[in-house]
C-alpha positions as CSV (number, residue, x, y, z in Angstrom):
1,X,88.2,143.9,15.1
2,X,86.1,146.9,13.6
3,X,83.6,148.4,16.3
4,X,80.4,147.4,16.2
5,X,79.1,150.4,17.0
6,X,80.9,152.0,13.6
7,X,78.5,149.8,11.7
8,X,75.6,151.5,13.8
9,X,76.6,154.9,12.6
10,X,77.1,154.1,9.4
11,X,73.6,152.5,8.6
12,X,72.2,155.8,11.0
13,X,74.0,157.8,8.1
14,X,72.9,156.2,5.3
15,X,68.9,156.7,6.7
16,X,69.1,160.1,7.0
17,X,70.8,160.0,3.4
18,X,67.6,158.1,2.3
19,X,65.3,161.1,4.4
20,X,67.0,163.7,2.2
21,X,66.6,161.8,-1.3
22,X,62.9,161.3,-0.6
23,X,62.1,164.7,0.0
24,X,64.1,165.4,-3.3
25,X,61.9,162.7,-4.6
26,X,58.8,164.1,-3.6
27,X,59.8,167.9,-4.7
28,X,60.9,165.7,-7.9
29,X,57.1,164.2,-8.6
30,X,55.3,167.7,-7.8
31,X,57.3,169.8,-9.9
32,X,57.5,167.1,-12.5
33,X,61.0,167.4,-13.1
34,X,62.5,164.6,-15.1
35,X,66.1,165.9,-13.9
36,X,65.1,165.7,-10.3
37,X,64.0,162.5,-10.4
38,X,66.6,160.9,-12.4
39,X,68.6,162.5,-9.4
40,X,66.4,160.6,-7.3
41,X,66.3,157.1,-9.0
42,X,70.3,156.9,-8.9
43,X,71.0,158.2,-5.3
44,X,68.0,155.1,-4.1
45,X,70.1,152.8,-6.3
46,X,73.9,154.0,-4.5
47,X,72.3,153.5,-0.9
48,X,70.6,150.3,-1.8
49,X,74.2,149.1,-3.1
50,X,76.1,150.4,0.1
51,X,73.3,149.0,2.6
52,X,73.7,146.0,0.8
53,X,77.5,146.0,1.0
54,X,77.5,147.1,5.1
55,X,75.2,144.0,5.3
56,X,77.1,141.8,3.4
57,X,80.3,143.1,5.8
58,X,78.4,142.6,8.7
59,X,78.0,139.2,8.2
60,X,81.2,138.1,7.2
61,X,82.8,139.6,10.3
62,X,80.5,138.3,12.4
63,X,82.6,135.8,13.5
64,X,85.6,137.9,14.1
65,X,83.0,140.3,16.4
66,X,81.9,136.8,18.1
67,X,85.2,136.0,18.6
68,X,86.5,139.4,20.0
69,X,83.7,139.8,22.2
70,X,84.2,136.5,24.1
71,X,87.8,137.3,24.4
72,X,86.8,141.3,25.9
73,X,84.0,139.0,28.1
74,X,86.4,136.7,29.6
75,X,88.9,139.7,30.2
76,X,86.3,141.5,32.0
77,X,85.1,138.4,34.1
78,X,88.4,138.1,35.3
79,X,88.6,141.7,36.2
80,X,85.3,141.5,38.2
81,X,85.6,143.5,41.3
82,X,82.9,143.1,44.1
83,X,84.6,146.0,46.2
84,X,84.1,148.7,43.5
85,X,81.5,147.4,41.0
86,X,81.6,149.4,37.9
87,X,78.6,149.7,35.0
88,X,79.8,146.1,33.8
89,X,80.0,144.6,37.0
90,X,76.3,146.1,37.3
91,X,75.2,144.9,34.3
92,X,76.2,141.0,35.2
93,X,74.6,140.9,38.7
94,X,71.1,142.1,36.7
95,X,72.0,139.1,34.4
96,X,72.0,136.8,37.4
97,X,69.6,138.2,38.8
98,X,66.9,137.7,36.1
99,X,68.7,133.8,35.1
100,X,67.8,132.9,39.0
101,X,64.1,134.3,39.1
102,X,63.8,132.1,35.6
103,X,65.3,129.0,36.9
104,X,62.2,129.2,39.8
């Protein structure tokens, strides 16, 4: 199952991509440089396309990620240690926590 966080980085990536082609953009549009902004026009085009395509990949694998995560969740459940409570085991008596002060 890919990481889900590898799909964070990735989109991070492709924003600062998009950063450096607007500045191109803009030094495109004050120099008035037909080159630069042809440039410009096909680089928005390639991270449209591969935003789209991370998307489309995040969605399809959703259920794959659904499914791995329940599977890692009910591994860790059943590794829950009272005697020396770790960030997870943390992390679940917050949960609890805030599901009893809801249920009042």
């Amino acid at each position: 199952v890919p990481s889900i966080h590898n799909i964070g980085y990735i989109l991070i990536g492709i924003g600062a991509f998009i950063f450096i082609i607007g500045l191109l953009g803009c030094c495109g549009s004050v120099r008035e440089s037909r080159y630069l902004l042809g440039i410009y026009v096909f680089c928005i085009i390639l991270v449209m396309g591969s935003e789209l395509i991370v998307a489309m990949y995040t969605v399809l694998l959703s259920d794959e990620w659904n499914h791995g995560l329940s599977k890692k969740l009910k591994i860790r459940l059943l590794k829950y240690n009272y005697s020396t409570p770790q960030h997870f085991e943390y992390d679940l008596d917050i949960i609890h926590k805030q599901v009893d002060d809801e249920e009042k």
